[in-house]
C-alpha positions as CSV (number, residue, x, y, z in Angstrom):
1,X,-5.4,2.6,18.5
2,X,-2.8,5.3,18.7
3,X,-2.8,8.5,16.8
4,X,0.5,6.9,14.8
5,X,-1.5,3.7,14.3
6,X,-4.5,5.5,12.5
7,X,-2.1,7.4,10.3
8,X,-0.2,4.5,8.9
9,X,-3.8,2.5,8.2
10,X,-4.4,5.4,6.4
11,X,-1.7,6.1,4.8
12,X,-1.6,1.9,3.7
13,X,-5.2,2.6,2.6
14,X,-4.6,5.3,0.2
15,X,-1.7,4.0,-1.4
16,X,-3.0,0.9,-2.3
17,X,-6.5,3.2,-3.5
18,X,-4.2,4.5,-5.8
19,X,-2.6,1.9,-7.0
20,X,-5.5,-0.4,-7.5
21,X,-7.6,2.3,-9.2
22,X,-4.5,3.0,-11.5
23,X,-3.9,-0.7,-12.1
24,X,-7.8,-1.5,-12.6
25,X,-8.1,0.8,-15.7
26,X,-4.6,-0.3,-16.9
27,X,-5.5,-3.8,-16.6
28,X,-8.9,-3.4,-18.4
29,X,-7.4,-1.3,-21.3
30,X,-4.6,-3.4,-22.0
31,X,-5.2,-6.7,-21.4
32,X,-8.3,-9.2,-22.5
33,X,-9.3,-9.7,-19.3
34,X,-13.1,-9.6,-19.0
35,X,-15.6,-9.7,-15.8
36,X,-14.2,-9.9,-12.5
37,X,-10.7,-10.9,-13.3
38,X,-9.9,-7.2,-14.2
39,X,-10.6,-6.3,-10.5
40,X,-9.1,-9.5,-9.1
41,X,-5.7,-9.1,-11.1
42,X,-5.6,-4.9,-9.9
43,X,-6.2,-6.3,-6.4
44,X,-2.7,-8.8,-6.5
45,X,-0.9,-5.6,-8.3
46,X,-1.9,-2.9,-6.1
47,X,-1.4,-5.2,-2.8
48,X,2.5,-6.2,-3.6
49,X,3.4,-2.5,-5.2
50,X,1.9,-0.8,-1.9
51,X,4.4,0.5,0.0
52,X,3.7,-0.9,3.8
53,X,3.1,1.6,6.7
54,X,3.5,0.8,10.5
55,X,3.6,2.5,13.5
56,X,6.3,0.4,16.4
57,X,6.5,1.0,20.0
58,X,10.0,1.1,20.8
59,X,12.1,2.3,23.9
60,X,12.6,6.5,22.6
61,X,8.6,5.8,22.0
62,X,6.6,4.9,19.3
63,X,7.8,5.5,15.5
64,X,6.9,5.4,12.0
65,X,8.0,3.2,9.7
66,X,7.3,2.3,5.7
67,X,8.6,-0.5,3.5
68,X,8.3,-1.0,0.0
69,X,9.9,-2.7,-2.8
70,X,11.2,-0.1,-4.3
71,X,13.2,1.1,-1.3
72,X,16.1,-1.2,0.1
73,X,15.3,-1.2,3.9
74,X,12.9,0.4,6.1
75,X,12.5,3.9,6.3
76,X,11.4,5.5,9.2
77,X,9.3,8.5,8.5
78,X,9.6,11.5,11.1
């Protein structure tokens, strides 16, 4: 794996920690959602409201780029 590689898993990784955290004590506050469903339901919201990082090999060398749906397009970071 290439340094770029490692940084967007990481990247990916945190974001979605965030997110799935955030959502988790949302979820179990607001809702009547007992036992595992509270985890189950952050999981889906966390997974499609993570933005998505990848690092691409491409002719000028390898890049950095994010997606999310918030954004219209891919972005390339750097």
């Amino acid at each position: 794996m290439s340094k770029l590689q490692i940084r967007a898993f990481i990247y990916q990784l945190g974001c979605f920690a965030i997110l799935f955290i955030s959502a988790r004590y949302l979820v179990a506050y607001y809702t009547p959602l007992t036992g595992y469903w509270i985890p189950v339901s952050a999981f889906f919201i966390g997974t499609i409201l993570s933005p998505k990082f990848q690092a691409i090999k491409t002719k000028d060398g390898e890049k950095f780029f994010m997606k999310w749906i918030f954004m219209k397009g891919v972005r390339e970071i750097e």
